[in-house]
C-alpha positions, 0 to 999 in steps of 0.5 A, a space after each residue: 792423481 787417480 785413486 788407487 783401488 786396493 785390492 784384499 785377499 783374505 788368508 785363514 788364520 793356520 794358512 797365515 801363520 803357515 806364510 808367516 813360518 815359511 818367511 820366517 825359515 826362508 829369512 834364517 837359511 838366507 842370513 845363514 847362507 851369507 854367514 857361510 859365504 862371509 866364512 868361506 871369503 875369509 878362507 879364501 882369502 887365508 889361502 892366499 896369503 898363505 899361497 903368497 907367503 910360501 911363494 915369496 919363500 920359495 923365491 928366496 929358497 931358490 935365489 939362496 940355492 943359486 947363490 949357494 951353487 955358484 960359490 961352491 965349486 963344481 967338482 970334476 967327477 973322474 971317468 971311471 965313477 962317470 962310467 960306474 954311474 951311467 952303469 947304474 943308471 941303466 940297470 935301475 932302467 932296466 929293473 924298473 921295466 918290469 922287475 918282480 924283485 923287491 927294491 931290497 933285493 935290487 939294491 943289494 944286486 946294485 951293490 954287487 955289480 958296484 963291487 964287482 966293477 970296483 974289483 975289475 978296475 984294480 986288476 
């Protein structure tokens, strides 16, 4: 085995204490960065369960809901209120394309037309 010539750099004693310190502080930044990934792993891992558990409850909101609907009867609405519907249906519309009435104002000229309808459908 050939012999191995070491080779010695000589460091002032402040430019070896300075290396020792920027080792020092590069070692503790490292062991924190590793602490902040271990914190952000847990919470990431926390989400997902999280996202997990309101799935699964989401899916068994959704099977009750059907459940619910199909035992229910579906009521047959008459054609006048159909009609009355759809009439409110379109001045909601309307209103929302470019009103400057405050919503209490439009739903108090809703209920008028609503009376007014209903008075017209008794004559």
């Amino acid at each position: 085995m050939p012999k191995e010539e070491l080779l010695h750099v000589r460091f002032e004693h402040k430019e070896a204490l300075q290396s020792k310190k920027d080792f020092l502080i590069s070692q503790m930044y490292l062991l924190k960065m590793a602490g902040v990934m271990e914190d952000y792993n847990a919470l990431r891992d926390e989400e997902f369960r999280i996202k997990l558990r309101v799935s699964r409850r989401l899916k068994e909101l959704k099977t009750a809901i059907t459940k619910l609907q199909k035992t229910l009867p579906n009521p047959e609405i008459p054609d006048n209120l159909k009609k009355e519907k759809e009439k409110e249906e379109k001045i909601e519309h309307k209103s929302k394309k470019g009103s400057n009435h405050t919503p209490d104002v439009e739903e108090q000229l809703r209920e008028i037309e609503r009376r007014l309808s209903r008075l017209q459908g008794e004559n």
